[in-house]
C-alpha positions as semicolon CSV with decimal commas, in nm:
position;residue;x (nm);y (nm);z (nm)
1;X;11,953;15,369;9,781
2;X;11,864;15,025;9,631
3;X;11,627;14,961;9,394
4;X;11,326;14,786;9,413
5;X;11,333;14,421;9,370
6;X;11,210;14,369;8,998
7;X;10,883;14,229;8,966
8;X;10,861;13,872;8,864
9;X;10,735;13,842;8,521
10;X;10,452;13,760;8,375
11;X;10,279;13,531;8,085
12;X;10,476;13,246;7,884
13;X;10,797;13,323;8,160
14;X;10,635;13,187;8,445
15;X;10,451;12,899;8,312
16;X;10,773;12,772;8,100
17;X;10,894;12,761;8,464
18;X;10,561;12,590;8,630
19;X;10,645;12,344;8,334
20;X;11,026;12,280;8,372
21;X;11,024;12,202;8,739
22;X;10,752;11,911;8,708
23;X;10,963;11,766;8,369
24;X;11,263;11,788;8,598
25;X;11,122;11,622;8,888
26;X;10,971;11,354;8,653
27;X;11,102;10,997;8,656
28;X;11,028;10,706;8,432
29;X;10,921;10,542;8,770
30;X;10,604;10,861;8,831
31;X;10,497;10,785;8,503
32;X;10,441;10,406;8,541
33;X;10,304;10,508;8,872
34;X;10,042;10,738;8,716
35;X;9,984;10,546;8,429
36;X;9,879;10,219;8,674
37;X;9,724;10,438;8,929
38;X;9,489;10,583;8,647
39;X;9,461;10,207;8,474
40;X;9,371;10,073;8,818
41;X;9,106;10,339;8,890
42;X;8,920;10,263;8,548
43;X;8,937;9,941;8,535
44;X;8,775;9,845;8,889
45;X;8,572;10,115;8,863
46;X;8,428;10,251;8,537
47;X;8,224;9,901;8,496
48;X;7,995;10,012;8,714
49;X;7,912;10,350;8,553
50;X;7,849;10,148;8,261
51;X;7,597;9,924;8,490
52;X;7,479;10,228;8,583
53;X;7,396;10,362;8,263
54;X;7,255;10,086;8,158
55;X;7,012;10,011;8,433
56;X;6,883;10,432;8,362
57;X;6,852;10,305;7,990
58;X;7,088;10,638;7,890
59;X;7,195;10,668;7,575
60;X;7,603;10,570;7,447
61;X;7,605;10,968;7,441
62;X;7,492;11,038;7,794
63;X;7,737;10,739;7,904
64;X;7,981;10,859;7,728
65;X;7,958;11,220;7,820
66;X;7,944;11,068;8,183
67;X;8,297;10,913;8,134
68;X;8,414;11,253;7,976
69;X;8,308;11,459;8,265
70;X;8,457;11,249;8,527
71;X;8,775;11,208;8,351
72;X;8,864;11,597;8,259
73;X;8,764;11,668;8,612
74;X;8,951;11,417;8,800
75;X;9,230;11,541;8,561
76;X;9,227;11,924;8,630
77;X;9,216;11,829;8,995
78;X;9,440;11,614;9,018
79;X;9,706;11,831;8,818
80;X;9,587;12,195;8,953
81;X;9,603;12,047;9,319
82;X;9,924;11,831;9,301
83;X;10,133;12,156;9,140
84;X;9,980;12,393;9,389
85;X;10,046;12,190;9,669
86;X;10,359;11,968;9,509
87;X;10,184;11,678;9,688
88;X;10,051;11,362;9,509
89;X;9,707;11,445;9,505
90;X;9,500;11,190;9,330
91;X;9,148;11,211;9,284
92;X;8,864;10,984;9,121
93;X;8,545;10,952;9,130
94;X;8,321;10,811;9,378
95;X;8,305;10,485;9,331
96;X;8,037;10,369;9,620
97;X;7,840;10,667;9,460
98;X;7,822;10,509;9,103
99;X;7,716;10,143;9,286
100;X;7,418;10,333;9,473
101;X;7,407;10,450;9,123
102;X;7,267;10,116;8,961
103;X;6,970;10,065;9,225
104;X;6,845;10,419;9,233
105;X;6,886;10,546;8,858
106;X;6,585;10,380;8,725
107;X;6,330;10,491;8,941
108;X;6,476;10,863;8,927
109;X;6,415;11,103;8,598
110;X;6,796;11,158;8,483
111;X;6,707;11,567;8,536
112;X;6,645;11,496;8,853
113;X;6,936;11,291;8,977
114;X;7,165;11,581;8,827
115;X;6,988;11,789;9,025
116;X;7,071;11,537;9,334
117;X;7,428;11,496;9,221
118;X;7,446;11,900;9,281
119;X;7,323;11,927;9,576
120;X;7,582;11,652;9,707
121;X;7,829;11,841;9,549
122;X;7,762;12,178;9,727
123;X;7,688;11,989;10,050
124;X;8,069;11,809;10,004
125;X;8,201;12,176;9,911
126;X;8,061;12,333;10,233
127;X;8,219;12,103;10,443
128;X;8,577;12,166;10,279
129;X;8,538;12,544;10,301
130;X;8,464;12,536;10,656
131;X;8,732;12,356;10,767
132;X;8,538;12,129;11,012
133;X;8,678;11,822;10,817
134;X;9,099;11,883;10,934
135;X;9,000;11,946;11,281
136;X;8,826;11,577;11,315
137;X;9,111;11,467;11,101
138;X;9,391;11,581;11,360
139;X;9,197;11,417;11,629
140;X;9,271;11,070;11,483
141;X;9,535;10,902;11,653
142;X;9,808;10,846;11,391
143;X;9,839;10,419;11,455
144;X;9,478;10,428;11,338
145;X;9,524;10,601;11,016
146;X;9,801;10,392;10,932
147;X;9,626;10,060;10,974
148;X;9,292;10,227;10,815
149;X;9,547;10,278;10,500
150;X;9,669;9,899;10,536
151;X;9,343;9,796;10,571
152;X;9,232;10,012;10,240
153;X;9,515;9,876;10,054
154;X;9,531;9,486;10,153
155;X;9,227;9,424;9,984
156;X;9,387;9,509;9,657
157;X;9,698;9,366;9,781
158;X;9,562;9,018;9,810
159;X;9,374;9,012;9,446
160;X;9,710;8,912;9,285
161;X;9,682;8,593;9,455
162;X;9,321;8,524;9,400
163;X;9,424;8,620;9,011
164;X;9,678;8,348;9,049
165;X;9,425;8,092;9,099
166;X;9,246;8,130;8,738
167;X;9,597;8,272;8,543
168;X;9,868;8,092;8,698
169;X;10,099;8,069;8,464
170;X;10,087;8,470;8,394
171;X;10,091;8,592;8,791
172;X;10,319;8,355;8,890
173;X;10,563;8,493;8,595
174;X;10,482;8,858;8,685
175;X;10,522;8,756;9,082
176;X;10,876;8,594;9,070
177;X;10,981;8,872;8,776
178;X;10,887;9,144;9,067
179;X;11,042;8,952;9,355
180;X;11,395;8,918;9,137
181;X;11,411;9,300;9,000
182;X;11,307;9,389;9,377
183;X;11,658;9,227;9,470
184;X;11,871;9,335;9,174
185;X;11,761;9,657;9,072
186;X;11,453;9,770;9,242
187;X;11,358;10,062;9,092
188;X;11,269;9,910;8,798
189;X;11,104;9,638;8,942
190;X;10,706;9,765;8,870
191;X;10,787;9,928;8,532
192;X;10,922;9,552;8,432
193;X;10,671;9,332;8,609
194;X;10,380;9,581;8,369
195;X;10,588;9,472;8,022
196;X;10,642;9,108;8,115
197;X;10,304;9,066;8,227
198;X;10,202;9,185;7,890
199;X;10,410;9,026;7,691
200;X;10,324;8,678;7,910
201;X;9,935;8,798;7,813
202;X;9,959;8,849;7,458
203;X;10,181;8,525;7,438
204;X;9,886;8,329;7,594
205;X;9,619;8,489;7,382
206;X;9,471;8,636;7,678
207;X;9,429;9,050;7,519
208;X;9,141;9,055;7,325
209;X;9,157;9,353;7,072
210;X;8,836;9,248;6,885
211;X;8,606;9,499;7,022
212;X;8,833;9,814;7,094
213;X;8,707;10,086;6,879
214;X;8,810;10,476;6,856
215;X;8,580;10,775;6,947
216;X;8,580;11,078;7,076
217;X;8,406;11,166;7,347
218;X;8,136;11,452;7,303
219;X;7,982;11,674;7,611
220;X;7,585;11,612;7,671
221;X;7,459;11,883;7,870
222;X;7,125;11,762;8,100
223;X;6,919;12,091;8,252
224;X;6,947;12,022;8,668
225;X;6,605;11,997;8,766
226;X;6,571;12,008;9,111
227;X;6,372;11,754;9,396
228;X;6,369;11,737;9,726
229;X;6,286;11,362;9,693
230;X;6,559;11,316;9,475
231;X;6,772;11,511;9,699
232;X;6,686;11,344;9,977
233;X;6,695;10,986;9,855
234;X;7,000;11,007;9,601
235;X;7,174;11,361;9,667
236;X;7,191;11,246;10,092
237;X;7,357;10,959;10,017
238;X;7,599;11,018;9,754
239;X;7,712;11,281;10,015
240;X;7,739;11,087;10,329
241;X;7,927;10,772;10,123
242;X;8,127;10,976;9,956
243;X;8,287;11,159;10,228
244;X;8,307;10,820;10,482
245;X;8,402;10,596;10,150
246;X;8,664;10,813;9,985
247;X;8,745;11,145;10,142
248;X;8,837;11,034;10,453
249;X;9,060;10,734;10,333
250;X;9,240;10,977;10,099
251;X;9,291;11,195;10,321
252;X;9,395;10,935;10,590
253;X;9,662;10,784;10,239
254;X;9,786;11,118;10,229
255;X;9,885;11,145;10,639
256;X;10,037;10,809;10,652
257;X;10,295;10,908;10,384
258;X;10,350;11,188;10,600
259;X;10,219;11,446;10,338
260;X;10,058;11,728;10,581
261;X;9,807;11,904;10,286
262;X;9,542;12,090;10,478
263;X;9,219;11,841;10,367
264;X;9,014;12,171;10,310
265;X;9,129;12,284;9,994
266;X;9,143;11,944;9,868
267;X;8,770;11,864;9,924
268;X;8,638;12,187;9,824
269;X;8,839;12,160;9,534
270;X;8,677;11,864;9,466
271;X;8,345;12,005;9,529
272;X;8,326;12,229;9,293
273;X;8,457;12,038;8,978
274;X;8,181;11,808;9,084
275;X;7,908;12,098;9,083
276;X;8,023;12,214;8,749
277;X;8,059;11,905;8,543
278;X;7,739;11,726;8,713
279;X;7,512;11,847;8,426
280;X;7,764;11,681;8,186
281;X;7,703;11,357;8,387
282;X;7,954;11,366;8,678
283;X;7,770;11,187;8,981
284;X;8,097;11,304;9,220
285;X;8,493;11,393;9,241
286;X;8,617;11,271;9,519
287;X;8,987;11,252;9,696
288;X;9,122;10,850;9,590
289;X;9,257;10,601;9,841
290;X;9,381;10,317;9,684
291;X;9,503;10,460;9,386
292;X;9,658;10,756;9,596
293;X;9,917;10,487;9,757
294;X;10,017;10,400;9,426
295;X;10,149;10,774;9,373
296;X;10,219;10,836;9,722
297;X;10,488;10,510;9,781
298;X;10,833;10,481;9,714
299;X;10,779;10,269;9,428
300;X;10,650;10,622;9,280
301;X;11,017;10,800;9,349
302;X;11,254;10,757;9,560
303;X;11,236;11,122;9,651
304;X;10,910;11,171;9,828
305;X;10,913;11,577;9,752
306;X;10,926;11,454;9,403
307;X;10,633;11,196;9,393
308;X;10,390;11,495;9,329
309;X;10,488;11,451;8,983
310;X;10,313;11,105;8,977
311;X;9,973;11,250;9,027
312;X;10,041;11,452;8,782
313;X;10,099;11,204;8,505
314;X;9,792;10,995;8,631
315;X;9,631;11,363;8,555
316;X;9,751;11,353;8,279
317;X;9,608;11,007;8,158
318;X;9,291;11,067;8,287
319;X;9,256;11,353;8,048
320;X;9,374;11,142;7,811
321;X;9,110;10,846;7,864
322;X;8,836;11,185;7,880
323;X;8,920;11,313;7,499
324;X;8,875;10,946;7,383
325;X;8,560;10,831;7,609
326;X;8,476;10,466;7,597
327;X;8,794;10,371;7,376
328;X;9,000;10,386;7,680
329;X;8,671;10,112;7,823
330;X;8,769;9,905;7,555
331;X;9,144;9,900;7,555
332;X;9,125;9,829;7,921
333;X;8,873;9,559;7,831
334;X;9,102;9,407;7,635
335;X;9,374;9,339;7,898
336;X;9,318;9,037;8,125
337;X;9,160;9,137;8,466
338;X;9,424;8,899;8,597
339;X;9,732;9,167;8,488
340;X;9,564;9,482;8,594
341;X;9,478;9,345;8,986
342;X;9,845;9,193;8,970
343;X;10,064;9,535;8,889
344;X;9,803;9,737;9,149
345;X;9,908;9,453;9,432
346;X;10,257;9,475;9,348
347;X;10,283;9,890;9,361
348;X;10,083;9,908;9,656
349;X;10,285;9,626;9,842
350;X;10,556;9,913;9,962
351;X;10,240;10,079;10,129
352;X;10,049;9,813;10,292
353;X;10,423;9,735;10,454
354;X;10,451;10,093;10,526
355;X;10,101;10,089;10,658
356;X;10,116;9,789;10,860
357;X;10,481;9,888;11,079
358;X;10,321;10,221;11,173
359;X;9,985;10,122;11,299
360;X;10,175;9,884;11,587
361;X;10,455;10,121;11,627
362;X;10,248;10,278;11,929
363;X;10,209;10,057;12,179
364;X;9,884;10,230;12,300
365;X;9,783;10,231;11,978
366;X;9,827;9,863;11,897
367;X;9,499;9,744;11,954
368;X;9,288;10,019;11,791
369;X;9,465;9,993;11,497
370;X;9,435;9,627;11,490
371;X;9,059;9,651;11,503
372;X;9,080;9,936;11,263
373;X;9,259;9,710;11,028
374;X;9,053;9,363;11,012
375;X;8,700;9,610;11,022
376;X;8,871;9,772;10,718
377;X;8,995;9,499;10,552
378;X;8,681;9,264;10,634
379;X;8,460;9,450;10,346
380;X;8,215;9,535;10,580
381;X;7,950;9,743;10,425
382;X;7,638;9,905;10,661
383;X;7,388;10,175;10,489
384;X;7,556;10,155;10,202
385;X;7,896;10,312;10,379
386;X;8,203;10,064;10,287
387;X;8,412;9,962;10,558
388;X;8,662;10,243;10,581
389;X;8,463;10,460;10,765
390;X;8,363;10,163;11,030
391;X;8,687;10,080;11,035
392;X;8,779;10,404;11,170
393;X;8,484;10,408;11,344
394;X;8,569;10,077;11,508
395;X;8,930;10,200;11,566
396;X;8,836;10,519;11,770
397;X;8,598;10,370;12,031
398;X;8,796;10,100;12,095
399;X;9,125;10,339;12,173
400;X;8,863;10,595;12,387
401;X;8,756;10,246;12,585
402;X;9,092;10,152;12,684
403;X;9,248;10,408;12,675
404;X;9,040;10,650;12,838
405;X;9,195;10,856;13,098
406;X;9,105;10,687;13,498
407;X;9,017;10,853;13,799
């Protein structure tokens, strides 16, 4: 008679093992990945929380709470989801949300528009748990969510060369430093493009430490009070853009790596942090796009199983940048806008490539994604939804109208 298998044990055994496979996994190459992923994120983002702020006249404590909640729970998603799934799940907030942000705050009380950033929050949480979101994502032919990805992506793509009209000298440097380590030893091409590019910076006088200062970050709890104008006006709309804006692209980043995640999770994942750190501040978690590719693409690992690990490194940093507030504003501040857009372009270049050969692979495809791709990548913005959700939208009637089946 054998004996029962013995159970697996409990406590400090099986975390030291949760820990040892990601610091096994890890490469120098995830961390620069999550490091620029999470530098990225801030830095074209977080500007407009401050605008925000600002234009709702809330105090350096509310703004900074703001930051704080955003950043621990983009964090704890982004690290519970990509160890549970071992899938380089990156999340950030809503970035659409925090521009509709600047032209509704001041004419809503601040109780109030927590209030409506719950009730977006639930309403994005519902539609995760009931699984309604993968079954339209599975209808989406996969040449369309590959050039809805390029289209995503070339945006930032091109900014290195509009950089290189203003700082020449220091994108040019990082540009031919990339295109030379790509040929001799590629897998260190990124990490050494970031140091030169620094270097280049500081040796032009172009980092500006003046105004970086160090603080820690301190919670403000707000009471929810609840509106149905407010709701209707602000909570509606964070919703709608930030499940057409970012949800869908991330999810659509994730497929066209071929990472097959169930979206349902993910969102109500998302849904929640963003119900339980709105009274801190948090106007919305959402699933990241652009920042995603960074950790999803080779230039991440060269083992895709293993890339999971780079999500959880920009985790990682995000925390990070929440313990210290509006010091990690500053630093970022302090580095030329010219570097930051430049090291995105470059990681994401493996992507948009990526992208761009699988949306014309199919040859009934070819045309949907096309459209798909220059709606995407045109900018267009209608109703305050960006263009990755007309892009898609674009993409999917023009595949039904010529492609639709004849009598």
């Amino acid at each position: 008679m054998t004996s029962p298998a013995a159970p697996e044990l409990p406590g400090p055994f099986s975390m030291r093992r949760a820990i040892a496979r990601p610091l096994a996994d890890t490469s120098l190459h995830s961390v620069v990945a999550g490091f620029v992923a999470m530098m990225t994120g801030y830095t074209s983002s977080l500007v407009l929380v401050f605008q925000a702020g600002r234009a709702a006249q809330l105090s350096d404590a509310q703004v900074s709470s703001w930051i704080w909640a955003l950043s621990v729970g983009m964090a704890l998603s982004c690290i519970g989801l990509s160890l549970r799934y071992r899938t380089p799940v990156v999340v950030a907030f809503s970035t659409p949300g925090a521009a509709l942000l600047i032209a509704a705050l001041p004419h809503v009380p601040y109780p109030d528009a927590i209030g409506a950033y719950i009730v977006s929050a639930v309403l994005i949480t519902a539609v995760g748990l009931t699984g309604w979101f993968d079954a339209l994502m599975k209808r989406v032919p996969a040449g369309i969510a590959a050039a809805l990805l390029a289209g995503i992506l070339f945006e930032i793509g091109i900014e290195i060369f509009h950089a290189a009209q203003y700082q020449t000298a220091l994108v040019l440097t990082m540009f031919f430093v990339y295109l030379f380590l790509k040929r001799l030893a590629p897998r260190y091409a990124i990490l050494s493009t970031l140091i030169v590019g620094t270097g280049v910076a500081g040796g032009l006088g172009l980092i500006d430490f003046s105004r970086l200062h160090i603080a820690l970050a301190h919670p403000v709890f707000t009471a929810p009070h609840f509106s149905l104008s407010a709701a209707v006006s602000l909570g509606v709309p964070l919703f709608v853009v930030a499940m057409a804006s970012q949800n869908m692209p991330g999810v659509a980043v994730l497929r066209a790596d071929g990472y097959k995640t169930p979206s349902a999770p993910l969102i109500s994942t998302t849904g929640i942090a963003s119900v339980l750190l709105a009274p801190f501040g948090s106007h919305g978690i959402t699933l990241a796009a652009i920042t995603a590719a960074i950790c999803t693409g080779p230039e991440a690992h060269e083992d895709r199983d293993k890339r999971y690990t780079a999500a959880l490194w920009c985790g990682v940093f995000y925390l990070v940048a929440g313990i210290f507030g509006a010091t990690i504003a500053s630093l970022f501040a302090a580095l030329p806008k010219a570097l930051v857009v430049s090291v995105a372009a470059l990681a994401l270049f493996g992507s948009i490539m990526s992208g761009l050969t699988n949306a014309m692979s199919n040859v009934r495809e070819r045309e949907a994604a096309l459209v798909t791709f220059m709606v995407t990548a045109s900018g267009l913005t209608l109703l305050s939804i960006g263009s990755a959700f007309w892009g898609l939208v674009a993409g999917v009637i023009t595949q039904v109208i010529l492609n639709a089946r004849r009598a």
